[in-house]
N, CA and C atoms as a LAMMPS dump frame, in Angstrom:
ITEM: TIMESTEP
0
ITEM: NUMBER OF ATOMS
357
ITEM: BOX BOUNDS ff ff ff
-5.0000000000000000e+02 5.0000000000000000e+02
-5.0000000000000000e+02 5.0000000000000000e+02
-5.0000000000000000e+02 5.0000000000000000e+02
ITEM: ATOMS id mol type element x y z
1 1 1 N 446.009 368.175 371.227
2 1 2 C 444.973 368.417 370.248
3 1 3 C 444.136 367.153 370.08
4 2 1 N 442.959 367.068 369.707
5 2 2 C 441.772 366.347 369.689
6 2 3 C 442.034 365.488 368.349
7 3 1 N 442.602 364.226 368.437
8 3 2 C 442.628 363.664 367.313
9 3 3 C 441.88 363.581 365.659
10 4 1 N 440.869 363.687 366.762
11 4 2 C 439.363 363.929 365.886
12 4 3 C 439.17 364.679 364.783
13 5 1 N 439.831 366.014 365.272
14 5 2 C 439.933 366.899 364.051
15 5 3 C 440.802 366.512 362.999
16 6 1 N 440.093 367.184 361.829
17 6 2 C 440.674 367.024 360.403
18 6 3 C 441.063 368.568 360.496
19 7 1 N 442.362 368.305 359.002
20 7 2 C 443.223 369.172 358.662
21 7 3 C 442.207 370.709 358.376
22 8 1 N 441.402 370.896 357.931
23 8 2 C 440.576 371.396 357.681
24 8 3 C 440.418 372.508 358.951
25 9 1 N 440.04 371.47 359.724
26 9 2 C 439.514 372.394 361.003
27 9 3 C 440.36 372.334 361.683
28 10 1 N 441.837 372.149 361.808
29 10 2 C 442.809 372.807 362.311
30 10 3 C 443.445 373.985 361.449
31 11 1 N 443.059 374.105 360.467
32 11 2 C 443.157 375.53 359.488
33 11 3 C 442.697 376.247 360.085
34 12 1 N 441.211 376.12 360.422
35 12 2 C 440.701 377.649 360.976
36 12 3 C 440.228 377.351 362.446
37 13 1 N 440.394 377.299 363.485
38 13 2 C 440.939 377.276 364.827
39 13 3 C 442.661 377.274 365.144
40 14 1 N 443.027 378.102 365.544
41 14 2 C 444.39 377.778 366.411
42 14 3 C 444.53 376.279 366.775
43 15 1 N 445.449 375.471 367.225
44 15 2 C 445.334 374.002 367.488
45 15 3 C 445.34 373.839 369.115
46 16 1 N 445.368 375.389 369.486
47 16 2 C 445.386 375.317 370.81
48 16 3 C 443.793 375.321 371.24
49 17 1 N 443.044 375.698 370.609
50 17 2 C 441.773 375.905 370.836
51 17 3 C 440.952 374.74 371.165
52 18 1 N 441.491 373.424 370.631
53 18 2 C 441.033 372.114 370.813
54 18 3 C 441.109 371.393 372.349
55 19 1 N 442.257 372.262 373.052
56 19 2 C 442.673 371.664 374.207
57 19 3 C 441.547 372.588 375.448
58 20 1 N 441.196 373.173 374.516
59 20 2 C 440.008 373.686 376.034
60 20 3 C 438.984 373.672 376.207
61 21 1 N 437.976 373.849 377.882
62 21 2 C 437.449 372.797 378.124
63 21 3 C 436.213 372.888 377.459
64 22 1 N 435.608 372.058 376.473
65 22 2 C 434.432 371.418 376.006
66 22 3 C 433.006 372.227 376.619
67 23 1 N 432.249 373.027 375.599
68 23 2 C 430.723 373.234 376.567
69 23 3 C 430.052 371.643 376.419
70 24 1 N 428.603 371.873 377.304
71 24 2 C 427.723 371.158 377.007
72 24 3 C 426.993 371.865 376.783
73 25 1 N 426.339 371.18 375.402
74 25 2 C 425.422 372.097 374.364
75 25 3 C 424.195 370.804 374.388
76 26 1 N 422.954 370.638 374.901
77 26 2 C 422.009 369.342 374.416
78 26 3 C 421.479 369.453 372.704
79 27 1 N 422.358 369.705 372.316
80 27 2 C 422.142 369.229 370.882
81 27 3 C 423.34 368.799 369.947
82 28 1 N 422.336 367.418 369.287
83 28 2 C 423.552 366.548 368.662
84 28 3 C 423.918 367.434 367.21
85 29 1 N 425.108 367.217 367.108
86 29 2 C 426.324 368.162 366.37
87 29 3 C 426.868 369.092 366.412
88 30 1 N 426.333 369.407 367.598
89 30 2 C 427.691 371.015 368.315
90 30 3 C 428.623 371.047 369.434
91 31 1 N 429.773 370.863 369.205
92 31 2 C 431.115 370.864 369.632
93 31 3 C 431.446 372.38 369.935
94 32 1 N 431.763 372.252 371.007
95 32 2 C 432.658 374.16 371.467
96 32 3 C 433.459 373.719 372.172
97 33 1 N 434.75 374.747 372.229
98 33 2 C 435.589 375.184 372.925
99 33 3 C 435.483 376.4 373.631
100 34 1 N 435.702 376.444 375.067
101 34 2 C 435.372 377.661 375.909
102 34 3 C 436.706 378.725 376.621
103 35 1 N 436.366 379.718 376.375
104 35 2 C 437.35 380.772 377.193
105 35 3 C 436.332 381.259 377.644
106 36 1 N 436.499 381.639 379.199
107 36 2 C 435.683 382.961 380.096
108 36 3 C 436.183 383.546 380.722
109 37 1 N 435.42 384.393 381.329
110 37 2 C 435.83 385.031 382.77
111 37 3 C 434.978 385.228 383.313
112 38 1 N 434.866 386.422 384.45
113 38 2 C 433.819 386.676 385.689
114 38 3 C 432.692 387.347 384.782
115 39 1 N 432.955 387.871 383.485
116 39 2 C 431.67 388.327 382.999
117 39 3 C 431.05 387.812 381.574
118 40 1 N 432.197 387.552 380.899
119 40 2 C 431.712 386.769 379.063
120 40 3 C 432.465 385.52 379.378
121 41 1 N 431.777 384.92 377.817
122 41 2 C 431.745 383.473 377.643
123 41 3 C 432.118 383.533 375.974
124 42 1 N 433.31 382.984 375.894
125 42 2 C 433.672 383.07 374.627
126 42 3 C 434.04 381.562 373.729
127 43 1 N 432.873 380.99 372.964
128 43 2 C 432.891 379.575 372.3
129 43 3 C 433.202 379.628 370.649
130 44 1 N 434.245 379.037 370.632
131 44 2 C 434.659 378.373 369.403
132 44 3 C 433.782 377.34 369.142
133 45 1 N 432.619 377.845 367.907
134 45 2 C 431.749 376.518 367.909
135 45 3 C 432.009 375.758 366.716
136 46 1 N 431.785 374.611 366.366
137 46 2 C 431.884 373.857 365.063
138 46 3 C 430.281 373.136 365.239
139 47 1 N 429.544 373.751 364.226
140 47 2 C 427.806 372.814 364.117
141 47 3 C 427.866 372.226 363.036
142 48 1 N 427.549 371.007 362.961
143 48 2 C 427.465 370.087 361.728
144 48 3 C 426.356 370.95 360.808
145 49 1 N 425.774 370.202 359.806
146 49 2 C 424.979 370.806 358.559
147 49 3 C 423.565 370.477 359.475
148 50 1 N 422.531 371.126 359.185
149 50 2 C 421.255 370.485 359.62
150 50 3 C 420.919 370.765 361.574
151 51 1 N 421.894 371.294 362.296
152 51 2 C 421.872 371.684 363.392
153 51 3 C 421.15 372.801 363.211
154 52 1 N 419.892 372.386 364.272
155 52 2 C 419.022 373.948 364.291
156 52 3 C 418.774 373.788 365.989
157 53 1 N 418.661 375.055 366.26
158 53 2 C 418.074 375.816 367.866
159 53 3 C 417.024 376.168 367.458
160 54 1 N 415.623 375.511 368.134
161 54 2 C 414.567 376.252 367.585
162 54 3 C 414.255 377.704 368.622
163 55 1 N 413.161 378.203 368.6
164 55 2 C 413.019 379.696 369.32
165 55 3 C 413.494 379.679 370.622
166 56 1 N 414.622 380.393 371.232
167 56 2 C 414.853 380.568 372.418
168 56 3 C 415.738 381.977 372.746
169 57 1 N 415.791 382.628 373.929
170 57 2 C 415.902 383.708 374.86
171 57 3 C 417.444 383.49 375.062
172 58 1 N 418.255 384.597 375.914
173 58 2 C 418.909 384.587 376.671
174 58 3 C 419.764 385.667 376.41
175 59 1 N 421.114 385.952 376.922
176 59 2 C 421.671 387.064 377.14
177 59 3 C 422.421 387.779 376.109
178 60 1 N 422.522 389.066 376.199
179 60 2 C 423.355 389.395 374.322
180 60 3 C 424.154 388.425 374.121
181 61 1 N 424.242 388.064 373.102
182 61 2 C 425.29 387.104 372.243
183 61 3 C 426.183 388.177 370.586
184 62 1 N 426.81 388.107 370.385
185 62 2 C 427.441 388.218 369.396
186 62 3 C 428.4 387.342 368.805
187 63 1 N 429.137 387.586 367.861
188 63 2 C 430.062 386.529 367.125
189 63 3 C 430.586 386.693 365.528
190 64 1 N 431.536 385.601 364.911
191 64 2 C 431.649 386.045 363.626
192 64 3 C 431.369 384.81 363.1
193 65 1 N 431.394 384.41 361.555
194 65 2 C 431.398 383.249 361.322
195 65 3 C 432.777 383.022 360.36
196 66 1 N 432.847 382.233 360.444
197 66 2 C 434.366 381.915 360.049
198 66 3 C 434.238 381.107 358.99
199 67 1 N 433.56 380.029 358.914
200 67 2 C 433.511 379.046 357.817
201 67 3 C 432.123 378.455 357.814
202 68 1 N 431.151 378.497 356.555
203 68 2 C 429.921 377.824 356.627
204 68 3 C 428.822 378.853 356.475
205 69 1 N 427.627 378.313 356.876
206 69 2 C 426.474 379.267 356.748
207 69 3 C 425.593 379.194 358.228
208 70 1 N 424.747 380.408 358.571
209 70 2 C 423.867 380.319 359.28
210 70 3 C 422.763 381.189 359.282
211 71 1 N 421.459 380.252 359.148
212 71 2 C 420.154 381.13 359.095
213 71 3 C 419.63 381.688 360.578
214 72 1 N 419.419 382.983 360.757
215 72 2 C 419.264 383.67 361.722
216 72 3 C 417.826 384.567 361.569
217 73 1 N 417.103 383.709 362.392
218 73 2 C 415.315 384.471 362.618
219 73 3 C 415.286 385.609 363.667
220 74 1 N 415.126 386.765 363.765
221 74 2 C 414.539 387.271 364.754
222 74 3 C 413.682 388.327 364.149
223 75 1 N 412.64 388.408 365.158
224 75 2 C 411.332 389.055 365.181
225 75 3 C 410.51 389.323 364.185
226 76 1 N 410.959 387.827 363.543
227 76 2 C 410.122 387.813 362.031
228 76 3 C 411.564 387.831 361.035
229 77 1 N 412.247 388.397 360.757
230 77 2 C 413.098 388.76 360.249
231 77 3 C 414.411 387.912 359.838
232 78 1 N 414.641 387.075 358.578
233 78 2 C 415.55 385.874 358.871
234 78 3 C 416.567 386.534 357.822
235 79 1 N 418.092 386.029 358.047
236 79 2 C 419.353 386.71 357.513
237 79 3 C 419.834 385.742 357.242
238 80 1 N 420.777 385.576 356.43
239 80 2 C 422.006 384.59 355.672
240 80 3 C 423.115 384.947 356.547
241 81 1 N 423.798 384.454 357.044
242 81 2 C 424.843 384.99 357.267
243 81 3 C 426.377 383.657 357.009
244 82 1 N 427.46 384.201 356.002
245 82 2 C 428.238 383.641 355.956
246 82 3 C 430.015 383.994 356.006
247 83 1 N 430.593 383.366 355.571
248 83 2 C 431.924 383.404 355.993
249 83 3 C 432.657 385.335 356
250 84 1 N 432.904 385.626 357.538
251 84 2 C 433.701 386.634 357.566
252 84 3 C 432.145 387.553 358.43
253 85 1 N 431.343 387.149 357.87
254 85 2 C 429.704 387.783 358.725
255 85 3 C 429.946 387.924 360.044
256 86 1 N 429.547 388.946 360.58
257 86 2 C 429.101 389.207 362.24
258 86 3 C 427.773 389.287 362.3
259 87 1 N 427.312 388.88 363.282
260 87 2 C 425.918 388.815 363.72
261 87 3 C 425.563 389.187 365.327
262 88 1 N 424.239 389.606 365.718
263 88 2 C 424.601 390.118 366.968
264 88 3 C 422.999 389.631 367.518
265 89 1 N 423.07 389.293 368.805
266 89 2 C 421.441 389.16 369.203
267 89 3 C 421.32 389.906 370.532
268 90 1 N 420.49 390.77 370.871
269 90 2 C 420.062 391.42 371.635
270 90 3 C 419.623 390.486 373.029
271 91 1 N 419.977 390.569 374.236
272 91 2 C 419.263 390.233 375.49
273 91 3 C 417.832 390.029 375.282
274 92 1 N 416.97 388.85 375.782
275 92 2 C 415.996 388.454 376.038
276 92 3 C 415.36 388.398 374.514
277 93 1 N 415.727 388.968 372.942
278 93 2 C 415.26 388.847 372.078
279 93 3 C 415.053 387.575 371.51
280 94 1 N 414.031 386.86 371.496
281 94 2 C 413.428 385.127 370.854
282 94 3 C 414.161 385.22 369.411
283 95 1 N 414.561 384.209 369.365
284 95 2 C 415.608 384.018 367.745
285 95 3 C 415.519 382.264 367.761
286 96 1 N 415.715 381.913 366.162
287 96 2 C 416.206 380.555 366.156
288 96 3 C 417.492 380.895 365.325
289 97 1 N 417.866 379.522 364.856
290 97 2 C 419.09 379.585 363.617
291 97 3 C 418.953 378.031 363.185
292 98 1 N 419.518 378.101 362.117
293 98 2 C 419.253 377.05 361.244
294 98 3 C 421.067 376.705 360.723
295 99 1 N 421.668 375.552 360.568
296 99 2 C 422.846 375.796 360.191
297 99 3 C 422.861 374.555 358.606
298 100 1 N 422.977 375.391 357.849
299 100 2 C 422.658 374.737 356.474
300 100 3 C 423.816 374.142 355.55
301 101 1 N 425.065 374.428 356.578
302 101 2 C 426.521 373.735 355.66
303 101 3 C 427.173 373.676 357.473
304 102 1 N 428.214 372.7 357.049
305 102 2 C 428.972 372.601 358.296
306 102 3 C 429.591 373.9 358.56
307 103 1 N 429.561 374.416 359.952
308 103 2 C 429.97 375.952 360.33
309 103 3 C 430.751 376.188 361.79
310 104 1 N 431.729 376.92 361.317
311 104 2 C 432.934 377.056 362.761
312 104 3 C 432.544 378.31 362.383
313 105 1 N 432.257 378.645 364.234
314 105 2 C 431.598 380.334 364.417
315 105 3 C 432.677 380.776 365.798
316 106 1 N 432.91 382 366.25
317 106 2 C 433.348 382.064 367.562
318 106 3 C 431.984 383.261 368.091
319 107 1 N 431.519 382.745 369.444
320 107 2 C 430.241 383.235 369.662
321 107 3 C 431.102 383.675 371.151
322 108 1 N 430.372 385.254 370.956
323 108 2 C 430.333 385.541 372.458
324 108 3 C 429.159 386.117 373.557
325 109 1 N 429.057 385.632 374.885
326 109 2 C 427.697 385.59 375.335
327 109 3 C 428.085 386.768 376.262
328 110 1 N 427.081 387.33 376.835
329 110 2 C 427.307 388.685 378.046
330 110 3 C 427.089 387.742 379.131
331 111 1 N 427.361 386.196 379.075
332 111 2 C 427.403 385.417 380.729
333 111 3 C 428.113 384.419 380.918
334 112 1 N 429.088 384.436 382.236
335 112 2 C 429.937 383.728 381.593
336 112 3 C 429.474 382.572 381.368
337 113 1 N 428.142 382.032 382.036
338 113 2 C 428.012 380.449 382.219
339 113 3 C 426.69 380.58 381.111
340 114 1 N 426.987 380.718 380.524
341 114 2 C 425.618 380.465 379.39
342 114 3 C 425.681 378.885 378.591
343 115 1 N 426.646 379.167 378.576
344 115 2 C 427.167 377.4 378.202
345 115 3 C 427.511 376.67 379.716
346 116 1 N 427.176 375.362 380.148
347 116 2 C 427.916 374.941 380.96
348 116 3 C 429.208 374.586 380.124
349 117 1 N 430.268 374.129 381.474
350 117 2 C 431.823 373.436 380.902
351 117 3 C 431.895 372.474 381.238
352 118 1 N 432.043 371.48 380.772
353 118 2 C 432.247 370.131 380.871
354 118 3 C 434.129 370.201 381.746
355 119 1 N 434.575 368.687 381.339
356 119 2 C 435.949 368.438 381.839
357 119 3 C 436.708 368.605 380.661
């Protein structure tokens, strides 16, 4: 397990979840853990407060949120979504998100490599 973590966030992740392998995400304060296979991509994310994705594309995504908040834009249309929330984004649909408290989400993509994996 990742020293790093506090008691906190070994509450809500398994402690096994820490030992696997790392995405690369180019934005500073988001940490994931990855499970895949030949077709999904499944990330345990932790985003600090103030982490935003501004407008971007890509393949259905879904997920829940587990702890924290996240603002979710699409097609005009922006949602709260917090602890125990599912949220879902449609293929090729333009969305941002805004993350307004520190937030552990588990996100799943329809590819497996939507995230690269680090070591």
């Amino acid at each position: 397990m990742d020293s790093a973590q506090t008691p906190i966030e070994n509450d809500l992740f398994p402690a096994d979840v820490f030992s696997l392998p790392k995405v690369e995400v180019p934005v500073i304060g988001v940490t994931g853990y990855c499970m895949k296979n030949h077709e999904k991509q499944l990330v345990f994310f932790i985003m600090d407060e103030g982490v935003s994705f501004p407008d971007h594309t890509h393949c259905t995504q879904q997920g829940t949120i587990i702890s924290g908040e996240m603002i979710l834009e699409i097609n005009g249309q922006t949602e709260l979504y917090q602890d125990g929330d599912d949220y879902f984004v449609p293929e090729g649909v333009s969305h941002r998100t805004n993350f307004t408290k520190r937030t552990f989400l588990i996100d799943l993509s329809d590819a497996p490599d939507r995230y690269p994996v680090g070591e």
